[in-house]
VOMIVEX-546617 format. One record per residue: residue in one letter; y negated, z, x of N, C-alpha, C in turn. Coordinates in steps of 0.02 Angstrom, whole numbers, padded with zeros to 5 digits, always signed. Each point is the difference from the previous one (the first is absolute). Example, Ala and Ser with C-alpha at 12.3 -4.5 7.8 and 13.67 -1.06 7.14 Angstrom:
% VOMIVEX-546617
A+00284+00390+00660-00059+00000-00045-00060+00000+00045 S-00053-00036-00018-00059+00003+00042-00055+00037-00039 
% end
This chain:
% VOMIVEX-546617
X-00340-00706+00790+00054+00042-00025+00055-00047-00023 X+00063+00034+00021+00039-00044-00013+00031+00001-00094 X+00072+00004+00013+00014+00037-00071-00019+00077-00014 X-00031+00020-00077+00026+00069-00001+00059+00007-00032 X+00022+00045+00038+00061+00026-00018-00002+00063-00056 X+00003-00003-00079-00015+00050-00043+00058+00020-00034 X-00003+00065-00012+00082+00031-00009-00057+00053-00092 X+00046-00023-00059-00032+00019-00063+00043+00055-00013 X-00029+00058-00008+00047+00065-00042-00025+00002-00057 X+00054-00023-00021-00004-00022-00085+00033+00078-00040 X-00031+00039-00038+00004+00069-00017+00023-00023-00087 X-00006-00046-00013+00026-00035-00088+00078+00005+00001 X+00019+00040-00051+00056-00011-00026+00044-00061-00042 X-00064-00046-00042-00004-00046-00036+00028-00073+00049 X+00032-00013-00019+00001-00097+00026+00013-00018-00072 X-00077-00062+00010-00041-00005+00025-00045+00054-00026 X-00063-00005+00049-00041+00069-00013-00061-00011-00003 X-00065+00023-00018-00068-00010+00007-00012+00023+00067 X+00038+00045+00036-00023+00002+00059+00011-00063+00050 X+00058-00027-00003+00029-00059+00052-00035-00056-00005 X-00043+00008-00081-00040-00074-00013-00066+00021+00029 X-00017+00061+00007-00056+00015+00039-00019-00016+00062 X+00106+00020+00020-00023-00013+00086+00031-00094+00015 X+00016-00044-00057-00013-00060+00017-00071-00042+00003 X-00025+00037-00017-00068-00015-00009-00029+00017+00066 X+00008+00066+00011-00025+00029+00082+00021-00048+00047 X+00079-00025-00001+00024-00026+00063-00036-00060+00006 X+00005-00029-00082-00019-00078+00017-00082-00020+00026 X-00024+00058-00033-00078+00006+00025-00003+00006+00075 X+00068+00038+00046-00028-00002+00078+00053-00070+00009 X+00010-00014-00018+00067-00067+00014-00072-00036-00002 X-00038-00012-00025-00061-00053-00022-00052+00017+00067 X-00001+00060+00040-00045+00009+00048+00048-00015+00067 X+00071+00000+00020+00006+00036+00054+00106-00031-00022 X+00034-00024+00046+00054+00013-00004+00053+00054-00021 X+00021+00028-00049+00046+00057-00023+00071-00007+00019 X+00006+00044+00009+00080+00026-00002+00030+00057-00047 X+00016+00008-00059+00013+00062-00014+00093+00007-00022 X-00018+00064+00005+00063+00047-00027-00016+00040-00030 X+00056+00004-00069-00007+00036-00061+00055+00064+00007 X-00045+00063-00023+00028+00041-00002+00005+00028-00059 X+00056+00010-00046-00006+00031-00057+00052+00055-00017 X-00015+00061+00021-00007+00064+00026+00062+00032-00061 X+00002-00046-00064+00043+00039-00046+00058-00055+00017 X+00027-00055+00031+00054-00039+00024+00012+00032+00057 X-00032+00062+00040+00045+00021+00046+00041+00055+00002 X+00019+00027-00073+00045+00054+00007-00005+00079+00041 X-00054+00001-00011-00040+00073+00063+00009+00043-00035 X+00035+00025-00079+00011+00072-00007+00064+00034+00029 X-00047+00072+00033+00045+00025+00014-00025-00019+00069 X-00017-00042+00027-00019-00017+00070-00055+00057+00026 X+00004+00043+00052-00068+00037+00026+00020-00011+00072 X+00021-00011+00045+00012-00046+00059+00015-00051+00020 X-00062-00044+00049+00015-00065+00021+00074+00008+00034 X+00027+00041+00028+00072-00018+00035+00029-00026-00036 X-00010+00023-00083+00062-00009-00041-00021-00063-00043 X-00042-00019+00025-00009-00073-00062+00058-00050+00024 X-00007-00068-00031+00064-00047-00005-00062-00041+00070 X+00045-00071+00008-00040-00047+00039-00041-00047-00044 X+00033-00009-00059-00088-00035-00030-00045+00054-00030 X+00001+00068+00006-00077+00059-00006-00026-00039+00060 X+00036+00028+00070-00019+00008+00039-00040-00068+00018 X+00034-00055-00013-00027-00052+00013-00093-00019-00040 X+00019+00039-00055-00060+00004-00052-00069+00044+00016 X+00020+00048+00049-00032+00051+00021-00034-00036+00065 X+00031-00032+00054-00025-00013+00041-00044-00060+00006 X+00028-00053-00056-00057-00054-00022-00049+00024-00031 X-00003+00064-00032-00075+00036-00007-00052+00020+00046 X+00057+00033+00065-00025+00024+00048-00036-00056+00052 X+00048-00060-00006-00042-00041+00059-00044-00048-00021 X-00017-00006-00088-00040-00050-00004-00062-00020+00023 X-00052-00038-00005-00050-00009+00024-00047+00053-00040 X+00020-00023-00085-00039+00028-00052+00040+00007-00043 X-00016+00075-00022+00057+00028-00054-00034-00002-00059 X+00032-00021-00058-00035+00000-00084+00022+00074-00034 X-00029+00043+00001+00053+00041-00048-00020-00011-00095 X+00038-00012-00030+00000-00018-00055+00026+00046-00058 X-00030+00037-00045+00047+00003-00035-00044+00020-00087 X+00059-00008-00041-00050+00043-00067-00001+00084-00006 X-00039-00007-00055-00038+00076+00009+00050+00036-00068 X+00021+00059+00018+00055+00008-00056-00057+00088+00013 X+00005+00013-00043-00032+00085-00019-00063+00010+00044 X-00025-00030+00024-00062+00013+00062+00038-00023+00052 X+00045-00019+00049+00037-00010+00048+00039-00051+00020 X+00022-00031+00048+00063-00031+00015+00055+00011-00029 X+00066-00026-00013+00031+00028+00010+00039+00049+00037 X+00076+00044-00007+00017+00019+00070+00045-00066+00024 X+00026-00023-00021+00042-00036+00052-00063-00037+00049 X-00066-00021-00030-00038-00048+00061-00047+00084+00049 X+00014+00057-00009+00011+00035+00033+00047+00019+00052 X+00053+00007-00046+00061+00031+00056+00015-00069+00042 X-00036-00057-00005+00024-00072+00040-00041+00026+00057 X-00079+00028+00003-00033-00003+00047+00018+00082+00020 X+00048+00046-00009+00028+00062+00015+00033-00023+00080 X+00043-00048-00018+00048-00011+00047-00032-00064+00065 X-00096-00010-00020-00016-00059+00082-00026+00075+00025 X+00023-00032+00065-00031+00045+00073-00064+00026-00010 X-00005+00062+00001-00089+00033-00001-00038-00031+00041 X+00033-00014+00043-00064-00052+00039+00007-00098+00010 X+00036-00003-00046+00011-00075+00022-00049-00033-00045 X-00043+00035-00046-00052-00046-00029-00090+00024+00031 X-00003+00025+00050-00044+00010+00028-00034-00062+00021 X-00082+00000-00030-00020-00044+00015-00003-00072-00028 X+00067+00011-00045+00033-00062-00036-00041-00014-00061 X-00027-00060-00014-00062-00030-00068+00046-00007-00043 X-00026+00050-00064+00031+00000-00059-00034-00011-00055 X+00037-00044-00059-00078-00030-00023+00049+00053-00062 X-00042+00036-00051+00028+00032-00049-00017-00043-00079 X+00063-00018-00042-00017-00033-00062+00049+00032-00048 X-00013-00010-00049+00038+00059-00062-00012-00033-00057 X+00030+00015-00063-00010-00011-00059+00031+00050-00033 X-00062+00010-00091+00035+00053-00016-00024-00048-00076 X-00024+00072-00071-00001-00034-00060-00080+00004+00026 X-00046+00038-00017-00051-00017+00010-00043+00000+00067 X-00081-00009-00005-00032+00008+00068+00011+00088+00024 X-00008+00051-00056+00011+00057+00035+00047+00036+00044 X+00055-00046+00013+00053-00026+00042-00007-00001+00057 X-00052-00026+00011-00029-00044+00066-00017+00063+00054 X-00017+00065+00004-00024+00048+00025+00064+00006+00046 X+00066-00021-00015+00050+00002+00025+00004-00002+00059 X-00031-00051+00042-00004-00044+00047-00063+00027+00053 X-00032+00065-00030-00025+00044+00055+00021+00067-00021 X+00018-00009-00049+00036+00092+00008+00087+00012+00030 X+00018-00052-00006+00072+00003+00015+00004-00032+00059 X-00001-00065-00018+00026-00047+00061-00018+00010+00069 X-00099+00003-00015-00008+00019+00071+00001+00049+00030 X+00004+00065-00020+00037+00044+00035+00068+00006+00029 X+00042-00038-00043+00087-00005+00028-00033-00055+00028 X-00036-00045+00033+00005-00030+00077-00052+00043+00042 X-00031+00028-00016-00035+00054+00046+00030+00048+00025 X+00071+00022-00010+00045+00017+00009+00027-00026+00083 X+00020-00072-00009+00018-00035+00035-00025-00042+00049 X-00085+00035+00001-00041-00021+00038-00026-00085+00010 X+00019-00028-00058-00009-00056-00025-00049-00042+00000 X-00033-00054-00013-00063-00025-00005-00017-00028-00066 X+00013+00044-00060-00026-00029-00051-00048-00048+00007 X+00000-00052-00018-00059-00060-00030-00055+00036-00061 X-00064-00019+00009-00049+00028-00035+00006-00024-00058 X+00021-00069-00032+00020-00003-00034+00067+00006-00055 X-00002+00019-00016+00057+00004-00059-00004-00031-00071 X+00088-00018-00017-00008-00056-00036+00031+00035-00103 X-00017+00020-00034+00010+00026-00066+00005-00047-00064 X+00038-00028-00022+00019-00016-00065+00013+00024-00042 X-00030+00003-00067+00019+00032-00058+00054-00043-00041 X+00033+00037-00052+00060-00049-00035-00039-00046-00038 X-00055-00003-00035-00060-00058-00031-00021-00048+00053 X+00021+00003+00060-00001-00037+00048+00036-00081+00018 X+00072+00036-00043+00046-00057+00002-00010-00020-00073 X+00053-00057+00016+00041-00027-00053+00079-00006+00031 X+00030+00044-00023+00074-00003+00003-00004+00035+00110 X+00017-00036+00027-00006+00030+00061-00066-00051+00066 X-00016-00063-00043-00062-00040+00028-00070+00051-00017 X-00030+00005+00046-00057+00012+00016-00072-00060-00011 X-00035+00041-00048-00040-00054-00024-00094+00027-00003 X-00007+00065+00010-00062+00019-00001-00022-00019+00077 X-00060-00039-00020-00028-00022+00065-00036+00058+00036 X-00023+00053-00020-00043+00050+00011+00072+00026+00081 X+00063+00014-00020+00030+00009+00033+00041-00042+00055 X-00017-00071-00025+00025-00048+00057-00066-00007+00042 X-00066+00028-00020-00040-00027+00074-00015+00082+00030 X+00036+00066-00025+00014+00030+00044+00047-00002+00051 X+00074-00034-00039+00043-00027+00049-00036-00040+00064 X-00045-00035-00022-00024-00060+00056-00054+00035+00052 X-00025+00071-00029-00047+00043+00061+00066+00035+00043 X+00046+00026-00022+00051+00051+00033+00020-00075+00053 X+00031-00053-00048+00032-00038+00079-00037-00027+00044 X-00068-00009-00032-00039-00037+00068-00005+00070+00060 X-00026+00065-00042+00001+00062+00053+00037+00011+00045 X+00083+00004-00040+00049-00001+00044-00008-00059+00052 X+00009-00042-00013+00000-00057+00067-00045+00010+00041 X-00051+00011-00018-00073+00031+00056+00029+00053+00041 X+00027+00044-00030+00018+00060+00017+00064+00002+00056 X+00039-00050-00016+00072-00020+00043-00029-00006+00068 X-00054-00050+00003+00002-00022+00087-00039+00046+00030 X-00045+00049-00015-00036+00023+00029+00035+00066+00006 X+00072+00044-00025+00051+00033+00016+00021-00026+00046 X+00045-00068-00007+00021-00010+00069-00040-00005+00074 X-00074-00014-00025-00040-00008+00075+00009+00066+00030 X-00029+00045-00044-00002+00073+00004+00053+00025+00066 X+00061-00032-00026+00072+00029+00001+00014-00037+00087 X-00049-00031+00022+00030-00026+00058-00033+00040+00066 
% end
């Protein structure tokens, strides 16, 4: 495998955020297995209210939308505000193609205040990519705010789940593409 090419929908309103330190941790963990490429998407820098058609987005949505669409492996990321995503890291995935994530490996990671948080990430998430006919990853990645310190990530319990999700994913990458030929 060559590079992956990973495109992060970052659903945090915060810079910096416990989620973004979550998913530096994710990237650098597949950066440590496998060549990375990513692109950051952070869904509240793109100005989407008021947006309910792709015709009408600007050229960096659009540009933002389609580096979702063609990555190798999509991160969706975000914190857990009332039981849920937000809407903006909703209305971001309103406007990709119903079918352009078909098939597409999505690894799901979140942070909220506590572990009862964590339910998030099969009651929400994976249905809005079941939606999209997606390939959720079996694993999923959950941080609680006792997790950090400031936005570093320091509970090991959750960095060697990080280290089962990326070895999976990489297992998981080439034997899609064999599939796919």
């Amino acid at each position: 495998m060559s590079g992956l090419r990973v495109a992060v929908v970052n659903g945090s309103p915060s810079q910096p955020s416990k989620t973004m330190g979550l998913v530096d941790v994710i990237l650098e963990t597949l950066g440590g297995l496998v060549p990375v490429s990513a692109a950051r998407i952070d869904v509240y820098r793109l100005g989407l209210a008021g947006t309910i058609e792709r015709a009408d987005v600007p050229p960096d949505v659009e540009a933002a939308l389609r580096s979702a669409e063609e990555a190798d492996l999509l991160i969706a990321a975000t914190p857990v505000f009332r039981r849920s995503y937000p809407g903006m890291f909703k209305q971001f995935f309103d406007l990709v193609d119903q079918y352009a994530l078909v098939d597409k490996p999505v690894l799901l990671a979140a942070t909220g205040g506590g572990d009862h948080h964590a339910l998030v990430l099969e009651h929400a998430l994976r249905p809005l990519f079941g939606f999209f006919q997606a390939l959720t990853l079996p694993v999923a990645i959950f941080a609680a705010s006792g997790d950090f310190d400031g936005t570093v990530l320091l509970n090991p319990r959750v960095h060697g789940r990080i280290q089962i999700a990326a070895e999976s994913a990489v297992r998981f990458l080439p034997a899609m593409a064999q599939a796919a030929k």
